[in-house]
N, C-alpha and C positions, 0 to 999 in steps of 0.2 A: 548292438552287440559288439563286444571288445575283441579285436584281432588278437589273433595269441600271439602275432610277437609285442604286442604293447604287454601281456601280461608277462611273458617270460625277465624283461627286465627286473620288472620289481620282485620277482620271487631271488634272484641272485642278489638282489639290492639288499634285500632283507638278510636273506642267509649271509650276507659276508659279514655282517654283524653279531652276528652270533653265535658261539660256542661248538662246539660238534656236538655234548649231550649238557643233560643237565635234571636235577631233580625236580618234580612237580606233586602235585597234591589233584588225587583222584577225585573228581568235585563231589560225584554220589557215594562213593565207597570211602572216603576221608583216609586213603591209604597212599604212600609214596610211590611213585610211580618214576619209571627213566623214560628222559624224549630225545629222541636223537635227530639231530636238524636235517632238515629237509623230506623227513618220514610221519606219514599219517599216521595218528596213531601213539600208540605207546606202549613200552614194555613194563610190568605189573614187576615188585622187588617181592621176594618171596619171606623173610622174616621180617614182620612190619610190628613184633613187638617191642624188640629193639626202641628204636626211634619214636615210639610212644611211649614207651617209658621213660628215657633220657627225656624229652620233653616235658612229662610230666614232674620228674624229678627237678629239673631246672626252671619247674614254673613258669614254662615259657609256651607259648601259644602253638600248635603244631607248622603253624605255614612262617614261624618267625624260626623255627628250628629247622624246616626244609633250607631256608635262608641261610641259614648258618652251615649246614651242608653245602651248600651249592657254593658260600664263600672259599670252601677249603681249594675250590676248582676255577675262582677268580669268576664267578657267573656271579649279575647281579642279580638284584630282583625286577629290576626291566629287562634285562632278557630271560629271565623264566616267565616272565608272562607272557611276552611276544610271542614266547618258544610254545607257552601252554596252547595259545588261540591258531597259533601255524597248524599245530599238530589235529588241532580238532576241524577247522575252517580251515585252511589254506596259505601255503607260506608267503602267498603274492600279495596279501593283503594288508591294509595299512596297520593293523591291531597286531601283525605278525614282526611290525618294526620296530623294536624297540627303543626307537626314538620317540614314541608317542605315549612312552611313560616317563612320571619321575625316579628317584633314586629310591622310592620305596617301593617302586612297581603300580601307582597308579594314576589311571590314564588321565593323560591332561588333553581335555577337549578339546583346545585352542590347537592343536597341533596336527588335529584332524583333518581339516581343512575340508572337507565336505561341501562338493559342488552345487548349487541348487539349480 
């Protein structure tokens, strides 16, 4: 079992990387959603037809138009996914770091480093 001060490190390791909030995408409800770092969880955005319509209008895919929000606030799409898997799993962990995605938000396994 892990001492908590080994886990305390990497939860600020994580956090200083990333944003204080940022927009995400509700995986089961496919609704926008705000994550605010270092907080389980998430707050639900209350008019979500908005942003499905601009999306649809601009023929662009809903989580590449989340993307484009989240650009106006200089977040990329690797830290909206660190940020998504912090908020649901825990921000100490390696999927919570967005150094272990690319520039389009997906994970590069080599950077896992997974101990056997």
């Amino acid at each position: 079992m892990t001492d908590r001060k080994d886990i305390l490190p990497d939860v600020q390791a994580n956090l200083d990387k990333l944003p204080d909030w940022c927009f995400g995408r509700h995986l089961s409800t496919n609704t926008i959603i705000r994550i605010n770092k270092g907080e389980m969880g998430f707050r639900p955005i209350t008019n979500q037809e908005w942003p499905k319509n601009v999306a649809r209008d601009k023929d662009m895919p809903f989580d590449q138009f989340i993307d484009v929000l989240n650009g106006y606030e200089n977040v990329t799409p690797a830290q909206r996914q660190a940020m998504q898997f912090g908020s649901m799993w825990g921000w100490g962990l390696k999927l919570a770091d967005p150094d272990v995605y690319d520039e389009k938000g997906n994970i590069l396994h080599e950077k896992l480093n997974f101990k056997k």
